[in-house]
Backbone as numpy.savetxt, mean C-alpha at the origin, in Angstrom:
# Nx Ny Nz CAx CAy CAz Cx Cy Cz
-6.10 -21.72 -38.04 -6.48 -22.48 -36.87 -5.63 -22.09 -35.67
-4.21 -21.85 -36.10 -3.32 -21.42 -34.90 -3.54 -20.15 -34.36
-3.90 -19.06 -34.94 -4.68 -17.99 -34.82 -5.89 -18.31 -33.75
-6.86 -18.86 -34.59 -8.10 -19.02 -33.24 -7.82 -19.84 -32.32
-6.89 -20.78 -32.21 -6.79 -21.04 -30.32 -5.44 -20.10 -29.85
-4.71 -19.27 -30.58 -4.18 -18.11 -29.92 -5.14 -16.89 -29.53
-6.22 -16.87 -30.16 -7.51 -16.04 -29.77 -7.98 -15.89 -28.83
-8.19 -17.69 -28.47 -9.15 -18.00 -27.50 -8.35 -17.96 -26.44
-6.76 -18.30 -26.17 -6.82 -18.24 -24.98 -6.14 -16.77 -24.43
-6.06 -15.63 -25.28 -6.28 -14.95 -24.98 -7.28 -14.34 -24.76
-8.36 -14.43 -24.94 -9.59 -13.86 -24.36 -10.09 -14.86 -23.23
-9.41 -15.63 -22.85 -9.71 -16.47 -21.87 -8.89 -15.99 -20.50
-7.21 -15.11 -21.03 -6.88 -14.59 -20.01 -6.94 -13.15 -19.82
-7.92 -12.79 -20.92 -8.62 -11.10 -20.73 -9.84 -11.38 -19.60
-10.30 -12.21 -19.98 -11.75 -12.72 -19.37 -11.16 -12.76 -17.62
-10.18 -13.44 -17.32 -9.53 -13.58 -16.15 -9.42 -12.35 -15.21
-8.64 -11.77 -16.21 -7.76 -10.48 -15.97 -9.41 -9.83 -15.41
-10.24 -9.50 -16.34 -11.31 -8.54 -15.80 -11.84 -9.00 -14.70
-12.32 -10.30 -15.03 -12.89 -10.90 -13.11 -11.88 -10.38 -12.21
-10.81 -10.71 -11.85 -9.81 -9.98 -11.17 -9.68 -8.76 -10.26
-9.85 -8.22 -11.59 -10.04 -6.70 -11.18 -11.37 -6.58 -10.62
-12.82 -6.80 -11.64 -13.55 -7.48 -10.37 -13.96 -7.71 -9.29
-13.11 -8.34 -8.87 -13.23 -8.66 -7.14 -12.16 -8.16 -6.74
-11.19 -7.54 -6.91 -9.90 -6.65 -6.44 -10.87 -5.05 -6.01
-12.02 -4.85 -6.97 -12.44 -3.99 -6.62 -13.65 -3.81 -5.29
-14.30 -4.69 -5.30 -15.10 -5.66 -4.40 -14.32 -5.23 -2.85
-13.44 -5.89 -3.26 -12.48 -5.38 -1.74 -12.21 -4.69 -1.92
-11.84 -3.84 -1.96 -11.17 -2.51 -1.96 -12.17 -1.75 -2.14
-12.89 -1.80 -2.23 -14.41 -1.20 -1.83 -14.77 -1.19 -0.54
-14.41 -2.74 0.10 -15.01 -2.95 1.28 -14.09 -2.56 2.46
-13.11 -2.33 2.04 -11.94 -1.59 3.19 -11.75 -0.08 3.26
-12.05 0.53 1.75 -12.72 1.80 1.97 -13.67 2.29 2.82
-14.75 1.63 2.56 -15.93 1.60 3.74 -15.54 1.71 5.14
-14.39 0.70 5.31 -13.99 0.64 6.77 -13.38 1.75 7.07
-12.60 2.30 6.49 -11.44 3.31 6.76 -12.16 4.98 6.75
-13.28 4.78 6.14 -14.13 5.92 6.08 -14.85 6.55 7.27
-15.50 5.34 8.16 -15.54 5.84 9.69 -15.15 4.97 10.50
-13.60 5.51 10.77 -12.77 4.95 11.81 -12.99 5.58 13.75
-12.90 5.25 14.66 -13.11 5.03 15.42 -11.83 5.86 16.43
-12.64 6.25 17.54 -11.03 7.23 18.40 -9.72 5.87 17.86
-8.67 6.59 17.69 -7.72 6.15 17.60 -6.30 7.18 17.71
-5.08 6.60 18.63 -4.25 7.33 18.70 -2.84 6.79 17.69
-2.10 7.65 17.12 -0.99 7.46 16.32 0.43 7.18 16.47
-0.13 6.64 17.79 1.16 5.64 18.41 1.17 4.85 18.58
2.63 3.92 18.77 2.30 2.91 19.15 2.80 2.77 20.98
2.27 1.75 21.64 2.09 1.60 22.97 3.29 0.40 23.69
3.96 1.51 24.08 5.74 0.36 24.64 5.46 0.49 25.82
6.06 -0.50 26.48 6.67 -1.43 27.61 7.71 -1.31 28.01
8.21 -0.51 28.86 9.62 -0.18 29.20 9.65 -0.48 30.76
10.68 -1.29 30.97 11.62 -1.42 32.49 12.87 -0.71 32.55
13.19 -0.43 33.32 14.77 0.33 33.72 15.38 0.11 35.19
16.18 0.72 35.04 17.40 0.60 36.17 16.85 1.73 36.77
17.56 2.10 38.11 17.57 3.63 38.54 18.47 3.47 38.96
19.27 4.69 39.49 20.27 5.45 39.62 20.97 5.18 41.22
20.03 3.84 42.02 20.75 4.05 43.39 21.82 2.69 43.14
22.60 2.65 43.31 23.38 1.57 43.61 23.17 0.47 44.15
22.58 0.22 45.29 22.50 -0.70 46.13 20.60 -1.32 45.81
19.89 -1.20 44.83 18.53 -1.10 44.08 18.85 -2.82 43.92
17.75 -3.41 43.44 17.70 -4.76 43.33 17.32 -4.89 41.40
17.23 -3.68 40.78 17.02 -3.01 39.60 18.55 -3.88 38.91
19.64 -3.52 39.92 21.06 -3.44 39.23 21.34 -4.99 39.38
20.25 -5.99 39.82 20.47 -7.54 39.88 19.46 -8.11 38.86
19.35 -7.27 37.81 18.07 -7.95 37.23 16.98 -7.70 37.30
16.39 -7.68 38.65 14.85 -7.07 38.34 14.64 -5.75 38.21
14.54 -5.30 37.34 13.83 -4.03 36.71 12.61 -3.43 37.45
12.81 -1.97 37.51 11.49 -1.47 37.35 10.66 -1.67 36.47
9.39 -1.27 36.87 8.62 -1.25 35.54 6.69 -2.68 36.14
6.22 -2.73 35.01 6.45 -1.61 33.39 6.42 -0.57 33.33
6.30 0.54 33.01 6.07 1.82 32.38 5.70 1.93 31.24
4.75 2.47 30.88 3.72 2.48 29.78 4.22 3.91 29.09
4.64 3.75 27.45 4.88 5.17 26.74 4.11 4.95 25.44
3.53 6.08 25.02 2.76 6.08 23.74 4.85 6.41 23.26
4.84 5.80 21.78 6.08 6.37 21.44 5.56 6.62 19.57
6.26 7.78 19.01 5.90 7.96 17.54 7.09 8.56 17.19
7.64 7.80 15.97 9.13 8.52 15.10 8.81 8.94 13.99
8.81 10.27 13.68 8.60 11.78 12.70 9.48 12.13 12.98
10.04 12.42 11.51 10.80 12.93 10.82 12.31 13.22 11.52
12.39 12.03 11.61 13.82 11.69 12.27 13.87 11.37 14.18
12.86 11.86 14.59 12.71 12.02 15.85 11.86 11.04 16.38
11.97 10.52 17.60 10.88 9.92 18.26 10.58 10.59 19.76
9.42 10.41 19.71 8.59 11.31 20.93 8.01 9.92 21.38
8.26 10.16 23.00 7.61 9.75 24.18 6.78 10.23 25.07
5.58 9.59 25.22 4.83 10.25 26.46 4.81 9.08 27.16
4.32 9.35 28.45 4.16 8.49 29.77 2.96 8.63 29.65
2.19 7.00 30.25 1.11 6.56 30.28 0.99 6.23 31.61
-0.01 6.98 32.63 -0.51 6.37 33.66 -0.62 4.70 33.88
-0.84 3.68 34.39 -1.21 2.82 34.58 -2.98 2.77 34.44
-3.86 3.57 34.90 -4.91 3.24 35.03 -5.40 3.81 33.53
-4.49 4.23 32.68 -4.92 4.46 31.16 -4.95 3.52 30.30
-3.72 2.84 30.89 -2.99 1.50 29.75 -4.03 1.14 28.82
-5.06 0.58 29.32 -6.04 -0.29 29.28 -6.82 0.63 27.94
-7.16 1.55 27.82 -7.98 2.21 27.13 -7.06 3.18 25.78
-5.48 3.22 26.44 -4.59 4.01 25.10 -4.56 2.66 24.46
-4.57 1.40 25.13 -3.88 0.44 24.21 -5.37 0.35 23.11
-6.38 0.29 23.29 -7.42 -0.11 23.05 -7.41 0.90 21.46
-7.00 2.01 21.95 -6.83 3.35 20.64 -5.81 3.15 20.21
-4.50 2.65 20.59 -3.25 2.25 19.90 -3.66 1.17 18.77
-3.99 0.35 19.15 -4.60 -1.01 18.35 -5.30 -0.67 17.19
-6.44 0.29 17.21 -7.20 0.86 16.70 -6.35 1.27 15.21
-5.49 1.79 16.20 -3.92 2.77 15.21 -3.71 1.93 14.16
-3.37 1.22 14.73 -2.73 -0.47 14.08 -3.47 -0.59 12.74
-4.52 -0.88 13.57 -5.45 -1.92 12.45 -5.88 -1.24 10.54
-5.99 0.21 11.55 -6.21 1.25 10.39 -4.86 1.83 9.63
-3.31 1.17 9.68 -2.84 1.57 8.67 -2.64 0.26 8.10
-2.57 -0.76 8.72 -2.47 -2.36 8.04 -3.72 -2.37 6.87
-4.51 -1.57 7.04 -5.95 -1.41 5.66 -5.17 -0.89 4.63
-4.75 0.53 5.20 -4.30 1.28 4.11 -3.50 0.31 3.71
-2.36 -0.13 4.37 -1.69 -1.05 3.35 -2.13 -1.90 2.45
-3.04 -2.46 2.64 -4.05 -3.81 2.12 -4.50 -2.68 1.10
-4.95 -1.85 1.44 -5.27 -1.15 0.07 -4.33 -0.48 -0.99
-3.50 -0.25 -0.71 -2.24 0.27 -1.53 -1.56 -1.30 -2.40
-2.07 -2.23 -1.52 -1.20 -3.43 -2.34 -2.43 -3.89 -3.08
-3.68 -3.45 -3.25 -4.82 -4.37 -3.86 -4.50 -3.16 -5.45
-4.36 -2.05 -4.74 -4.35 -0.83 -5.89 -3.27 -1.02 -6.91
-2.05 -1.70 -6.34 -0.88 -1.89 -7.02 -1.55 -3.57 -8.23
-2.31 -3.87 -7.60 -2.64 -5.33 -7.99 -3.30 -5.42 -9.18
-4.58 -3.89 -9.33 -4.94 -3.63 -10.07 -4.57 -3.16 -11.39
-3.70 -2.05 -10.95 -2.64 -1.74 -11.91 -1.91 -2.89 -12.99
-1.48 -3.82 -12.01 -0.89 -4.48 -13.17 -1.96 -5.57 -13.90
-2.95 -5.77 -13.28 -3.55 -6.36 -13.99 -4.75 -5.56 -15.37
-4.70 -4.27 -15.07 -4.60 -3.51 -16.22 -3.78 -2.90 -17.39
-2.59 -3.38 -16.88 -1.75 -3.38 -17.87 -1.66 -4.34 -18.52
-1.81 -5.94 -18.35 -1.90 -6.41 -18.92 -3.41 -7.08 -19.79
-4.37 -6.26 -19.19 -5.54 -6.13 -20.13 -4.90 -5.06 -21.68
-4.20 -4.04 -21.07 -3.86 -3.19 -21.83 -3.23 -3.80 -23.37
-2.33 -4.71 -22.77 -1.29 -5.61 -23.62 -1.90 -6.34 -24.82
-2.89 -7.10 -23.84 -3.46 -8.02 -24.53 -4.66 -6.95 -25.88
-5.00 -6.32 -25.70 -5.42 -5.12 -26.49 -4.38 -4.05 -27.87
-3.40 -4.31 -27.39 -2.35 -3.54 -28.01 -2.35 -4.55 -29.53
-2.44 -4.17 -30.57 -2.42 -4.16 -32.06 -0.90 -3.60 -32.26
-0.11 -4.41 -32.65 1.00 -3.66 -33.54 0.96 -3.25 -35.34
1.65 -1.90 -35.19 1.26 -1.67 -36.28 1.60 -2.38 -37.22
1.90 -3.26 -37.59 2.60 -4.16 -38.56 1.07 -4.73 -38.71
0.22 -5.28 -38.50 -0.66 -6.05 -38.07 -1.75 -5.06 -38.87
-1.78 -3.93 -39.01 -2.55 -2.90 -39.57 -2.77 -2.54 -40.77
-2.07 -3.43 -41.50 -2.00 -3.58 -42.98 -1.69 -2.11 -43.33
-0.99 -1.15 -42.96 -0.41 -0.03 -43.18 0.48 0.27 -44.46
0.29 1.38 -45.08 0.96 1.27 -46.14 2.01 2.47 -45.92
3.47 2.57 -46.12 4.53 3.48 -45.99 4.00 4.84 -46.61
4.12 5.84 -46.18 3.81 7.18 -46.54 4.62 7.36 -48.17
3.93 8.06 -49.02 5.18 8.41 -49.98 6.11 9.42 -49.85
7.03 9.40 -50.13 8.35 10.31 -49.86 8.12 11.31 -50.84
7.52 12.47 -50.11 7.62 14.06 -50.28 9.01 14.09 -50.84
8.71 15.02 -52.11 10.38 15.62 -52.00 10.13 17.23 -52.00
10.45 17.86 -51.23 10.50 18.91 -50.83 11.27 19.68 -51.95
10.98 21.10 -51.93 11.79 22.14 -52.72 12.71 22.67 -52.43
13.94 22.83 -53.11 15.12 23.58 -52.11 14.69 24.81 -52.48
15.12 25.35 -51.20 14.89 26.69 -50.94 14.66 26.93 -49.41
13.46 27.73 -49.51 13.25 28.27 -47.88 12.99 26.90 -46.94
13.99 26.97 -46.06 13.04 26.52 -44.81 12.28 26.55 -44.33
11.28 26.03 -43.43 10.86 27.05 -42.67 10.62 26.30 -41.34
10.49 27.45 -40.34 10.94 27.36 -39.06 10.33 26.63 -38.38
């Protein structure tokens, strides 16, 4: 009897486990789709910079800043690169910056649904796993070998 409701509720959390995956796949289906035709997008992101300048007597050196100044900025491989953004661009890099955005926050969403899956196939896996003890296995008989040659 202790057996069949250890049965049942393991196949109750196999049963789980597969819905799961399931609809883990469901989505991750549906963000594939998205990521498949993505839209102009640029691989930066879009900063806001004020500064000082260099005259002394500037109203910069009391607080008010120049600016804004618009830079696409991207850090590879140790480095970060700046470009300058017109003002009358802002409007349309930010629009492709965003774009940027949105499409690696998927990938992420998909890398963490993929990780999600994983473990919830492992523990389908588990729940599947038979130990050999359980196999009514019988010990091999013990060969006794001939002295003499080895062999290699």
């Amino acid at each position: 009897m202790i057996n069949d409701i250890e049965q049942a509720e393991k196949m109750k959390t196999l049963s789980e486990a597969r819905k799961n995956v399931g609809d883990l796949q469901k989505e991750k289906s549906r963000i594939e789709k998205d990521l498949l035709r993505p839209l102009p997008m640029v691989p930066y992101a879009l900063i806001e910079h004020y500064g000082e300048c260099g005259k002394k007597v500037c109203h910069c050196h009391q607080g008010q800043l120049h600016g804004p100044y618009w830079y696409l900025s991207q850090h590879r491989d140790g480095k970060t690169r700046n470009i300058y953004v017109p003002k009358d661009k802002v409007a349309r890099i930010k629009e492709l910056a965003d774009r940027y955005k949105k499409y690696e926050s998927k990938l992420t969403q998909l890398r963490a649904i993929q990780m999600e899956i994983m473990e919830l196939l492992k523990q389908i896996e588990k729940s599947a796993y038979v130990p050999p003890s359980k196999m009514n296995l019988k010990k091999p008989a013990e060969k006794k070998w001939k002295k003499g040659k080895e062999s290699a």
